[in-house]
Backbone atoms as SQL, in Angstrom:
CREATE TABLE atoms (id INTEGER PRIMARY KEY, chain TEXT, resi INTEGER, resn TEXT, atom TEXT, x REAL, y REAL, z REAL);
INSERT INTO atoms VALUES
  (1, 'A', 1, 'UNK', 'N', -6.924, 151.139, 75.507),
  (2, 'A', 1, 'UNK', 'CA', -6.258, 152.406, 75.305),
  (3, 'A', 1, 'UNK', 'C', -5.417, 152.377, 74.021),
  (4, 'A', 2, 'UNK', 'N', -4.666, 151.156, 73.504),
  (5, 'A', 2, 'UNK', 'CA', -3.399, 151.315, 72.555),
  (6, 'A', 2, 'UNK', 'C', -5.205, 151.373, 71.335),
  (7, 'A', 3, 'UNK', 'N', -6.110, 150.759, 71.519),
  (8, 'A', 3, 'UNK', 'CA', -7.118, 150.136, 70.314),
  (9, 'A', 3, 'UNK', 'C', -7.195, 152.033, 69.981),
  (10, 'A', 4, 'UNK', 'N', -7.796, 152.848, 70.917),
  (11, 'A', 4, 'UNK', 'CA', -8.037, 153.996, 70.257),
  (12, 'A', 4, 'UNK', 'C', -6.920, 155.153, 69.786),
  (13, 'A', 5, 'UNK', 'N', -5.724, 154.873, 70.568),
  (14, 'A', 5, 'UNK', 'CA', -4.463, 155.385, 69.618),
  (15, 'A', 5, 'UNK', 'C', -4.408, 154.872, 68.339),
  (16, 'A', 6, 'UNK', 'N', -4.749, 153.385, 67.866),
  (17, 'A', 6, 'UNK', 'CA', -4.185, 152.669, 66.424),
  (18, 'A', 6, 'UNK', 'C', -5.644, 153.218, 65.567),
  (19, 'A', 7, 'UNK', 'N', -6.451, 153.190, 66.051),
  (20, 'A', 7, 'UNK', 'CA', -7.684, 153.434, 65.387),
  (21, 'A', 7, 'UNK', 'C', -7.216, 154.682, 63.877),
  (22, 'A', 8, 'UNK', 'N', -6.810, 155.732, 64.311),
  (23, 'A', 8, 'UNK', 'CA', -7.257, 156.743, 63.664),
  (24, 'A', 8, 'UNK', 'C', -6.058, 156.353, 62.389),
  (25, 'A', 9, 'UNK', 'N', -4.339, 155.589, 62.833),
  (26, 'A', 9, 'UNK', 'CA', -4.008, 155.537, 61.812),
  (27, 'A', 9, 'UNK', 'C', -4.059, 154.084, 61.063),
  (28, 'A', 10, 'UNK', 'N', -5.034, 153.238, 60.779),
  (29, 'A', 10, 'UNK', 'CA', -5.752, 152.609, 59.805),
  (30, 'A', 10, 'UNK', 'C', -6.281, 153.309, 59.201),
  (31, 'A', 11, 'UNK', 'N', -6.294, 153.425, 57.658),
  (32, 'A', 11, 'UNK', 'CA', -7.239, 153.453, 56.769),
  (33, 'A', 11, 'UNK', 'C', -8.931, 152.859, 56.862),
  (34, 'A', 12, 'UNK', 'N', -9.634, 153.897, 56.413),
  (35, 'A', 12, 'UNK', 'CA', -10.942, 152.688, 56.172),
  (36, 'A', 12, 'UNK', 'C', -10.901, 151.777, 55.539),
  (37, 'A', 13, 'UNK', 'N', -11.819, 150.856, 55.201),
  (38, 'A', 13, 'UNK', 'CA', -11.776, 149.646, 54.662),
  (39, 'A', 13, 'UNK', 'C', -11.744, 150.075, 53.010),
  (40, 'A', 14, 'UNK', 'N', -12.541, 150.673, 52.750),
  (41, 'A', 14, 'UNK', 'CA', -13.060, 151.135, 51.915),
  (42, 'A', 14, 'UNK', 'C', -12.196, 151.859, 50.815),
  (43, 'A', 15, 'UNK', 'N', -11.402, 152.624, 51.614),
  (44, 'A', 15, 'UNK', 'CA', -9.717, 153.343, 51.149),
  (45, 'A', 15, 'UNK', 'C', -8.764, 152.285, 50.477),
  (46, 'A', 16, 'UNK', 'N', -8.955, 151.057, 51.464),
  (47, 'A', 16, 'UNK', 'CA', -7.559, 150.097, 51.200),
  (48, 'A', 16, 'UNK', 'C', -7.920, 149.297, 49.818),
  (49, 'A', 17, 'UNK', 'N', -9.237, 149.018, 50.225),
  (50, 'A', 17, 'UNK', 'CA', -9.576, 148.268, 48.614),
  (51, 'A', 17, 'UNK', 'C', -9.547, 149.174, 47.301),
  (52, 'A', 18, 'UNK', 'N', -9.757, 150.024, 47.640),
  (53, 'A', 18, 'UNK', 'CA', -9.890, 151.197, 46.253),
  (54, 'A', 18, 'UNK', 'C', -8.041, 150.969, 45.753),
  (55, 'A', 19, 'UNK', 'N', -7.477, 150.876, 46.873),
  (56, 'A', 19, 'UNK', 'CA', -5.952, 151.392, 46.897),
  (57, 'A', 19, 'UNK', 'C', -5.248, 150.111, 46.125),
  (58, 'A', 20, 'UNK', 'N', -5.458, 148.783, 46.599),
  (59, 'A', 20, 'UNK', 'CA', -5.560, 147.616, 45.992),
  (60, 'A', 20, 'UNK', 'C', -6.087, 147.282, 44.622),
  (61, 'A', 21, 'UNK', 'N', -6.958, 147.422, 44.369),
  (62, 'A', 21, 'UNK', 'CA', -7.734, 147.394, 42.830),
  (63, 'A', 21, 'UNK', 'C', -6.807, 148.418, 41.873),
  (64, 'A', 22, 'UNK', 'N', -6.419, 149.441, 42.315),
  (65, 'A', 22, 'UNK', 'CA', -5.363, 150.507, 41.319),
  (66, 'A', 22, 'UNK', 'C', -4.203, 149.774, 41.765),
  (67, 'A', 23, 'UNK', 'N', -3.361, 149.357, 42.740),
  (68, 'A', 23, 'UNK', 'CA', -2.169, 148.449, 42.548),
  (69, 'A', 23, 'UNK', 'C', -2.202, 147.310, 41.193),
  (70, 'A', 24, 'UNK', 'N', -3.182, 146.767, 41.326),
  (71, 'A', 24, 'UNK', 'CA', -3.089, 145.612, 40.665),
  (72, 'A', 24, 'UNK', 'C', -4.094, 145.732, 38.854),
  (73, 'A', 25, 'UNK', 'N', -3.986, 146.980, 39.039),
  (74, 'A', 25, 'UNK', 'CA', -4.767, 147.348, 37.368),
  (75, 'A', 25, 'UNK', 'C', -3.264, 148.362, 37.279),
  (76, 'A', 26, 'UNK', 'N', -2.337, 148.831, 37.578),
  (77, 'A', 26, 'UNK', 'CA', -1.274, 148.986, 37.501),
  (78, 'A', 26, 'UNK', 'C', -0.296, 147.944, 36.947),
  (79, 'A', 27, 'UNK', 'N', -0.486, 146.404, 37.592),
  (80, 'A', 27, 'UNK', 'CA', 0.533, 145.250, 36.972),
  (81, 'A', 27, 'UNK', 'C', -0.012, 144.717, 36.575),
  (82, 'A', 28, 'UNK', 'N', -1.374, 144.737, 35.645),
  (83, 'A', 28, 'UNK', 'CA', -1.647, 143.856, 34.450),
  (84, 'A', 28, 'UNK', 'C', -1.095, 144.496, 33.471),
  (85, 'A', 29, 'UNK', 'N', -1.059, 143.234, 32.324),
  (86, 'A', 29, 'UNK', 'CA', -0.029, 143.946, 31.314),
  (87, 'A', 29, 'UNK', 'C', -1.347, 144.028, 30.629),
  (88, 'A', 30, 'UNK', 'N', -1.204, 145.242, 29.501),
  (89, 'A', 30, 'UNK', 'CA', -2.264, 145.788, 28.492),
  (90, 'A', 30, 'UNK', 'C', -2.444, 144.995, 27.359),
  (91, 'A', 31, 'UNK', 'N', -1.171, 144.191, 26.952),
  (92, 'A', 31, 'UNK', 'CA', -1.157, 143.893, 25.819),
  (93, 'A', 31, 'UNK', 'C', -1.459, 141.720, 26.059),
  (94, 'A', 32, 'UNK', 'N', -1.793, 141.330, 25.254),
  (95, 'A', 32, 'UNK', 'CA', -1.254, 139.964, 25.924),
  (96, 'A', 32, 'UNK', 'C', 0.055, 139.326, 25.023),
  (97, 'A', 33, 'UNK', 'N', 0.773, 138.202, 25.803),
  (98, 'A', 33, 'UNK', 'CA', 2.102, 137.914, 25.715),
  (99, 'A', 33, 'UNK', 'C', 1.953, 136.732, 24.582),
  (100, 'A', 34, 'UNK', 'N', 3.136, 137.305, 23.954),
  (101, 'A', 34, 'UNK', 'CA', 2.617, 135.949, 22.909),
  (102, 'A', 34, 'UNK', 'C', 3.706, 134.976, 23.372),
  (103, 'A', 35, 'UNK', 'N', 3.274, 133.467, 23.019),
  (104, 'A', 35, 'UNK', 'CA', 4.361, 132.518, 23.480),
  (105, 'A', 35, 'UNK', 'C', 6.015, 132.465, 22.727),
  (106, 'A', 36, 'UNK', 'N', 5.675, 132.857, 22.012),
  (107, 'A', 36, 'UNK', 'CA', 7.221, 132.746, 21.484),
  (108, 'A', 36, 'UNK', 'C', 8.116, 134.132, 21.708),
  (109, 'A', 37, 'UNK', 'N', 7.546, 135.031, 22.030),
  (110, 'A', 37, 'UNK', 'CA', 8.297, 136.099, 22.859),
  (111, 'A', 37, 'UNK', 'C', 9.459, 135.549, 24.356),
  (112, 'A', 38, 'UNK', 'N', 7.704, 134.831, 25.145),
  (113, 'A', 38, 'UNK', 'CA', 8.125, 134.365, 26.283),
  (114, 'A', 38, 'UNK', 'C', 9.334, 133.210, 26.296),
  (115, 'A', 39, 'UNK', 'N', 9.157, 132.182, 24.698),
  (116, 'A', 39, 'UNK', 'CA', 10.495, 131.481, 24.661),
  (117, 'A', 39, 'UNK', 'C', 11.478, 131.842, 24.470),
  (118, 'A', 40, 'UNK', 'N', 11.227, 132.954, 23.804),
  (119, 'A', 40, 'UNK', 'CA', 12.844, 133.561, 23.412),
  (120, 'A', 40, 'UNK', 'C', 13.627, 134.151, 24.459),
  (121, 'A', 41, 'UNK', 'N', 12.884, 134.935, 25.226),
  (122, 'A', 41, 'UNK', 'CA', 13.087, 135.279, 26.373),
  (123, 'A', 41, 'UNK', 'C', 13.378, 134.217, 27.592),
  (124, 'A', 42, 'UNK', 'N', 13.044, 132.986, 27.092),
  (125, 'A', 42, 'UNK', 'CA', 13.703, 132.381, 28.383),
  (126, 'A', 42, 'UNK', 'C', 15.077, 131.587, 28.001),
  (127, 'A', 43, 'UNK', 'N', 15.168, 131.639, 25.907),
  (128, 'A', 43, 'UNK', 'CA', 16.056, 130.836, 25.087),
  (129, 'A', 43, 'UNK', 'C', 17.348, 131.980, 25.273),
  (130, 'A', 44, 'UNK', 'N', 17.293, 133.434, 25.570),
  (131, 'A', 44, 'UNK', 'CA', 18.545, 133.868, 26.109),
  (132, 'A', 44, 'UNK', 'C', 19.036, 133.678, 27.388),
  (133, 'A', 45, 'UNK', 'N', 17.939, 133.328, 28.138),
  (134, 'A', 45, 'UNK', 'CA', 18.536, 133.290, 29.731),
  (135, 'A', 45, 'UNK', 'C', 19.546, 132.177, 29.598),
  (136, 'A', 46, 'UNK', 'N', 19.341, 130.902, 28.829),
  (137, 'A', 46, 'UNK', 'CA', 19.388, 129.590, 28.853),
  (138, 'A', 46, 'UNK', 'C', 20.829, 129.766, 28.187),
  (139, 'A', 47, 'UNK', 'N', 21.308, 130.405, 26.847),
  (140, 'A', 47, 'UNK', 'CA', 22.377, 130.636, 26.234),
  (141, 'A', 47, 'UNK', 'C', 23.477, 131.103, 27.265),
  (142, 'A', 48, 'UNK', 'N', 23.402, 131.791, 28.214),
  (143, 'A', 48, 'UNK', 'CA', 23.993, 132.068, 29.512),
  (144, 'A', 48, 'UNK', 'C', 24.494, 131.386, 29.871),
  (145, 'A', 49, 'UNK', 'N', 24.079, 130.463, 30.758),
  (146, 'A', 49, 'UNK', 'CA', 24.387, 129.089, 31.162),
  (147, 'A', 49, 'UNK', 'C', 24.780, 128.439, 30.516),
  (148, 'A', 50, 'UNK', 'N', 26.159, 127.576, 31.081),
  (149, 'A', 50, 'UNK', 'CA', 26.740, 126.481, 30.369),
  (150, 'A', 50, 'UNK', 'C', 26.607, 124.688, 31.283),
  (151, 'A', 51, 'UNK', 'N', 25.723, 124.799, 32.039),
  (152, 'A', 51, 'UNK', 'CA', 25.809, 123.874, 32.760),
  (153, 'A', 51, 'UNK', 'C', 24.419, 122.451, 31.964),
  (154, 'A', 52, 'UNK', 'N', 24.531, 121.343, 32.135),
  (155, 'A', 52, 'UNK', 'CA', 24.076, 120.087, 31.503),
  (156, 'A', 52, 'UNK', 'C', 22.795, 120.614, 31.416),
  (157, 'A', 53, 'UNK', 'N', 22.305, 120.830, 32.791),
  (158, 'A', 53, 'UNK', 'CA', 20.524, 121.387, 33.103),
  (159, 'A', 53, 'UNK', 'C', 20.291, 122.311, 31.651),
  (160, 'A', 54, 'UNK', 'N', 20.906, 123.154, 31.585),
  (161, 'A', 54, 'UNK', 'CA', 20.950, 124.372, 30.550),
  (162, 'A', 54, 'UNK', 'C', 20.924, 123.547, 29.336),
  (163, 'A', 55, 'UNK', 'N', 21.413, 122.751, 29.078),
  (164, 'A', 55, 'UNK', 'CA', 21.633, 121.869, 27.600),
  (165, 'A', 55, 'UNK', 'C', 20.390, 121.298, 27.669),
  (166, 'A', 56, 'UNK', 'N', 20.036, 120.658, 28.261),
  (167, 'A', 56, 'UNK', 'CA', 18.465, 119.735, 28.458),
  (168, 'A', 56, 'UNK', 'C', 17.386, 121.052, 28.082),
  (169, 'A', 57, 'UNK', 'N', 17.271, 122.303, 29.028),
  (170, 'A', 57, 'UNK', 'CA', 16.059, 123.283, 28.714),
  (171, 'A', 57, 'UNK', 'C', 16.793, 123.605, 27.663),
  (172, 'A', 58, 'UNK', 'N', 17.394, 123.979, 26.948),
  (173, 'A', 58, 'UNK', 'CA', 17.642, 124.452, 25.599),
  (174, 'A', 58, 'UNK', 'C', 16.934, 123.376, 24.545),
  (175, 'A', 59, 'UNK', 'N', 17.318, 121.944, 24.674),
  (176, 'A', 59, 'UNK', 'CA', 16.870, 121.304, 23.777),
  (177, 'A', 59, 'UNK', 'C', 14.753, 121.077, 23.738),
  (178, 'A', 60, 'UNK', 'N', 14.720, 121.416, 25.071),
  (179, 'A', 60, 'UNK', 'CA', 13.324, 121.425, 25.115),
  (180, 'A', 60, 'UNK', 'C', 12.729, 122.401, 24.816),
  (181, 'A', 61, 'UNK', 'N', 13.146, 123.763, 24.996),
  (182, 'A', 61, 'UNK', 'CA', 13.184, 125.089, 24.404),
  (183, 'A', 61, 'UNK', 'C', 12.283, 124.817, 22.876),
  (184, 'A', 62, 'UNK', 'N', 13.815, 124.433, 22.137),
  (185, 'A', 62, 'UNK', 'CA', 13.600, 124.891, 20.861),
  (186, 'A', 62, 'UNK', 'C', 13.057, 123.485, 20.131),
  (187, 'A', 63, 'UNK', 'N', 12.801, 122.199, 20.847),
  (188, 'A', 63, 'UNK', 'CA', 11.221, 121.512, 20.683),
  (189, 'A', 63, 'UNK', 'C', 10.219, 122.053, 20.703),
  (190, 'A', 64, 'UNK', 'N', 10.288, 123.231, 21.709),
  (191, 'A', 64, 'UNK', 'CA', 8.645, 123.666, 21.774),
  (192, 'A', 64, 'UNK', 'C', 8.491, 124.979, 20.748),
  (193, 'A', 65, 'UNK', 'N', 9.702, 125.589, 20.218),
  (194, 'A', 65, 'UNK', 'CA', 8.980, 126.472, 19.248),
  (195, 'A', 65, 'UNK', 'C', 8.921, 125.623, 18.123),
  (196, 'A', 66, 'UNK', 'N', 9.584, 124.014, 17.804),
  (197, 'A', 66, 'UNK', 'CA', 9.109, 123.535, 16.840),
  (198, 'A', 66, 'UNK', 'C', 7.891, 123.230, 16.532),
  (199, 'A', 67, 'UNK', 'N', 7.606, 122.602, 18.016),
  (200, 'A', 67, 'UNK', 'CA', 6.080, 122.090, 18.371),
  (201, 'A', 67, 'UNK', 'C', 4.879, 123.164, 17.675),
  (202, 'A', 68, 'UNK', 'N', 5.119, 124.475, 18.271),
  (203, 'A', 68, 'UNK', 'CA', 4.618, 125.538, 17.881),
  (204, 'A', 68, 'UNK', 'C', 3.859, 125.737, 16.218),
  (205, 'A', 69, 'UNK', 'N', 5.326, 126.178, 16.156),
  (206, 'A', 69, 'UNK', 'CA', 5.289, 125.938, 14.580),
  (207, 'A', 69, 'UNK', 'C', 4.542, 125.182, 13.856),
  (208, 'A', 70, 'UNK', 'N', 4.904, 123.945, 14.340),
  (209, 'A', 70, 'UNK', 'CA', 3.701, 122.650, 13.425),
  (210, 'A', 70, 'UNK', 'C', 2.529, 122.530, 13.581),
  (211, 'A', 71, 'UNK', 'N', 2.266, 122.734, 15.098),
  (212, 'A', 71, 'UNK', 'CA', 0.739, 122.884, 15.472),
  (213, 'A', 71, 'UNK', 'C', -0.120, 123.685, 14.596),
  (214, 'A', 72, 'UNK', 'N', 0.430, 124.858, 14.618),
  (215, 'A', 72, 'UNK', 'CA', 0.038, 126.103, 13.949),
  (216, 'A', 72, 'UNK', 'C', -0.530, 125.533, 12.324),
  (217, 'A', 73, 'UNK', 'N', 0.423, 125.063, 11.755),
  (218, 'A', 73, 'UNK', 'CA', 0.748, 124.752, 10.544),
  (219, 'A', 73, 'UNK', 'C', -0.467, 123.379, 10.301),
  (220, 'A', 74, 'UNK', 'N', -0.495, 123.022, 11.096),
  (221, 'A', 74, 'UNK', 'CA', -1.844, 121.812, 11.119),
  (222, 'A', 74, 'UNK', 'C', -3.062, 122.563, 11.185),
  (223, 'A', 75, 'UNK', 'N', -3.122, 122.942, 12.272),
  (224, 'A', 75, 'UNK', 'CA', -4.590, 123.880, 12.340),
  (225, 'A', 75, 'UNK', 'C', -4.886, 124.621, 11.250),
  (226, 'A', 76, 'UNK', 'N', -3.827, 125.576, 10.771),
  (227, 'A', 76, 'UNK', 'CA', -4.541, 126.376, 9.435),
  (228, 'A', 76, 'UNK', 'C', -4.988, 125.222, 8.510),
  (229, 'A', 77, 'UNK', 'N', -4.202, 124.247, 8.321),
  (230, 'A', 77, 'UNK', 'CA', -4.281, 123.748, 6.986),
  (231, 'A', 77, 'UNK', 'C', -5.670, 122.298, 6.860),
  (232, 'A', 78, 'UNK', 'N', -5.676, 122.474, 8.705),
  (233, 'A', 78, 'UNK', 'CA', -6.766, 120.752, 8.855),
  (234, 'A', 78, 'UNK', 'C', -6.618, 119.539, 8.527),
  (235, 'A', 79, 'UNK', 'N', -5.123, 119.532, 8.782),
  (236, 'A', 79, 'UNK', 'CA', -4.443, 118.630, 7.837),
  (237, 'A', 79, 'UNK', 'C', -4.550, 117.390, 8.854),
  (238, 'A', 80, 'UNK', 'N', -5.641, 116.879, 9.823),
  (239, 'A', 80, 'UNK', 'CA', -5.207, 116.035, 11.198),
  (240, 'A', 80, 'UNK', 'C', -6.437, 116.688, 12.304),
  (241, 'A', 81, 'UNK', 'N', -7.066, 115.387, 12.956),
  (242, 'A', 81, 'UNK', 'CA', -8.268, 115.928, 13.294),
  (243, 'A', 81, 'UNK', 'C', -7.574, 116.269, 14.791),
  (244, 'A', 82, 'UNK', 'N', -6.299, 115.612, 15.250),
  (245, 'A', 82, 'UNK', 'CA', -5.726, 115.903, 16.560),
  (246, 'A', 82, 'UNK', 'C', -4.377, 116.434, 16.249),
  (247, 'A', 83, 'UNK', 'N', -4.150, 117.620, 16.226),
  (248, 'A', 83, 'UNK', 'CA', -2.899, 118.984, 15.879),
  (249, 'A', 83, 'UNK', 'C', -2.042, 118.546, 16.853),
  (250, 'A', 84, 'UNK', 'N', -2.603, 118.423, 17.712),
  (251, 'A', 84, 'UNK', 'CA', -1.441, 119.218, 19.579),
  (252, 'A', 84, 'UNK', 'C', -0.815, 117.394, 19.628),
  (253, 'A', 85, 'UNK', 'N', -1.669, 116.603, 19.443),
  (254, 'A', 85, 'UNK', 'CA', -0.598, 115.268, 19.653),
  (255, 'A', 85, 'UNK', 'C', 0.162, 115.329, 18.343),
  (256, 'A', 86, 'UNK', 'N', -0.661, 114.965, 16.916),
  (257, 'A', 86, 'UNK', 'CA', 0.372, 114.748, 15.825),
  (258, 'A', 86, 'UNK', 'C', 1.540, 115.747, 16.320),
  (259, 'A', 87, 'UNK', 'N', 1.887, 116.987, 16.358),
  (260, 'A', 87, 'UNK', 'CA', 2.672, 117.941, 16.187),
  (261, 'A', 87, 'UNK', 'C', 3.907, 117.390, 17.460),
  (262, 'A', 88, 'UNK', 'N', 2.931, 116.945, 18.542),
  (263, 'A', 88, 'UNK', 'CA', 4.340, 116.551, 19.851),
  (264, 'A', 88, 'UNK', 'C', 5.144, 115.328, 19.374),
  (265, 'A', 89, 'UNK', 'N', 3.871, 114.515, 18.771),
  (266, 'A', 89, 'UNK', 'CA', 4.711, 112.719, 18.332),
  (267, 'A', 89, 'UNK', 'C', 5.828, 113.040, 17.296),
  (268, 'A', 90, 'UNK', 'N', 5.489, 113.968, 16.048),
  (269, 'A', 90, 'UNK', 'CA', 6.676, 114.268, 14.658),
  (270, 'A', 90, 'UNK', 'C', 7.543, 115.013, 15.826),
  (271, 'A', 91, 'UNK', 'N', 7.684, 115.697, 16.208),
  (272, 'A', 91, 'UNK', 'CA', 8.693, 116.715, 16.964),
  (273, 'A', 91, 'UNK', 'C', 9.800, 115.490, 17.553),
  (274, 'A', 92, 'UNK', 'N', 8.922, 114.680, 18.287),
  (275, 'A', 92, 'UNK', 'CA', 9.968, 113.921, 19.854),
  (276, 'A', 92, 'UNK', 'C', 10.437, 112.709, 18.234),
  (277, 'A', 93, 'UNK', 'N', 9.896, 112.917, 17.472),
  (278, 'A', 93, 'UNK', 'CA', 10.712, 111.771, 16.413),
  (279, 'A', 93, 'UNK', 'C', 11.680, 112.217, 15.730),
  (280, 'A', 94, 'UNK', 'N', 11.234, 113.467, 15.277),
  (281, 'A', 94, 'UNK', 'CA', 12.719, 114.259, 14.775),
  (282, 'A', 94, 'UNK', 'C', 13.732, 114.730, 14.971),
  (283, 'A', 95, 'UNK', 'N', 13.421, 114.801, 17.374),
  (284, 'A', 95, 'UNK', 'CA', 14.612, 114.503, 17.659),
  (285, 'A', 95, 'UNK', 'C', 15.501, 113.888, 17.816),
  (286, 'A', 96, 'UNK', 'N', 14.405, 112.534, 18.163),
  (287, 'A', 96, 'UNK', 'CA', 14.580, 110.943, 18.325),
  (288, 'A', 96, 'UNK', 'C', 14.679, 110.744, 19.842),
  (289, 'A', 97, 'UNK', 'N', 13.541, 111.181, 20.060),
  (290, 'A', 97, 'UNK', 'CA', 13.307, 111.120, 21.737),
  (291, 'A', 97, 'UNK', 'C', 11.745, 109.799, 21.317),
  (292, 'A', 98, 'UNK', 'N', 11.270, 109.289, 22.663),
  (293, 'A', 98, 'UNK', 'CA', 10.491, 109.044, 22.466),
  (294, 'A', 98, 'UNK', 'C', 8.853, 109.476, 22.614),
  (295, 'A', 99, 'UNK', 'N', 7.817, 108.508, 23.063),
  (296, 'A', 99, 'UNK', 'CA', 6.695, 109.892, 23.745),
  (297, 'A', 99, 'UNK', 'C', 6.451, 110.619, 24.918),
  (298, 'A', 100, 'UNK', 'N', 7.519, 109.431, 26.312),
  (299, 'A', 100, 'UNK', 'CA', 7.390, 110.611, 26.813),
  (300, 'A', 100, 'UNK', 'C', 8.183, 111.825, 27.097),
  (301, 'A', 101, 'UNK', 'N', 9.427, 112.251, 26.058),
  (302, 'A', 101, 'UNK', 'CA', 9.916, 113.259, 25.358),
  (303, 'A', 101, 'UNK', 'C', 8.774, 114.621, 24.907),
  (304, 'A', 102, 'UNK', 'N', 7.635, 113.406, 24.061),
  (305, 'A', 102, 'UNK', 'CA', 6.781, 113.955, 23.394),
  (306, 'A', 102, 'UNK', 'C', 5.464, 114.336, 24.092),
  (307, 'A', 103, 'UNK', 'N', 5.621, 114.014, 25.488),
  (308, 'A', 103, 'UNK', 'CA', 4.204, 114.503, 26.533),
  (309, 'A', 103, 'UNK', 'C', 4.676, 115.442, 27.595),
  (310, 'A', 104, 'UNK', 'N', 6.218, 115.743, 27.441),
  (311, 'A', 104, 'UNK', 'CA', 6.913, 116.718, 28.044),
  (312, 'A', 104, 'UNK', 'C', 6.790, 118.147, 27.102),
  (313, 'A', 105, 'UNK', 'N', 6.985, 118.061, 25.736),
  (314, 'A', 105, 'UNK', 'CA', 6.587, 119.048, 25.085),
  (315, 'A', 105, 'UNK', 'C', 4.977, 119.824, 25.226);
């Protein structure tokens, strides 16, 4: 008895997925995110905070837009047949961390 009272207010199947597929083509973003937006955006959250944790992601922060940077700067130029390590090893040296500083980047 309750099965044919609930019946009528479900949706069809058919309704809910249509309804689902427009939810979620609603929260894709149109554009794609570039990474150094997303750091900066997490390099103000971080300026907020004054606590040690906050000092550590800050310094790793702005390793990784260095990292960035150099990578970049290798690849255009072909200057290095492996970009993504040379670029982490100079970085964790110029902070004077070691590599695995430099496998955290």
């Amino acid at each position: 008895m309750t099965r044919d009272s609930e019946q009528p207010s479900l949706p069809p199947e058919a309704l809910a997925i249509k309804a689902m597929q427009e939810a979620f083509a609603l929260e894709e973003h149109t554009e794609p995110l570039d990474i150094m937006n997303i750091i900066d955006t997490c390099l103000k959250d971080v300026w907020r905070d004054k606590s040690k944790k906050a000092m550590k992601s800050l310094s790793l922060l702005i390793s990784v837009i260095e990292y960035v940077k150099l990578r970049t700067h290798y690849k255009t130029r072909k200057a290095c047949k492996q970009p993504c390590l040379k670029a982490s090893i100079a970085i964790a040296r110029q902070i004077g961390k070691g590599p695995y500083f430099a496998h955290k980047i």
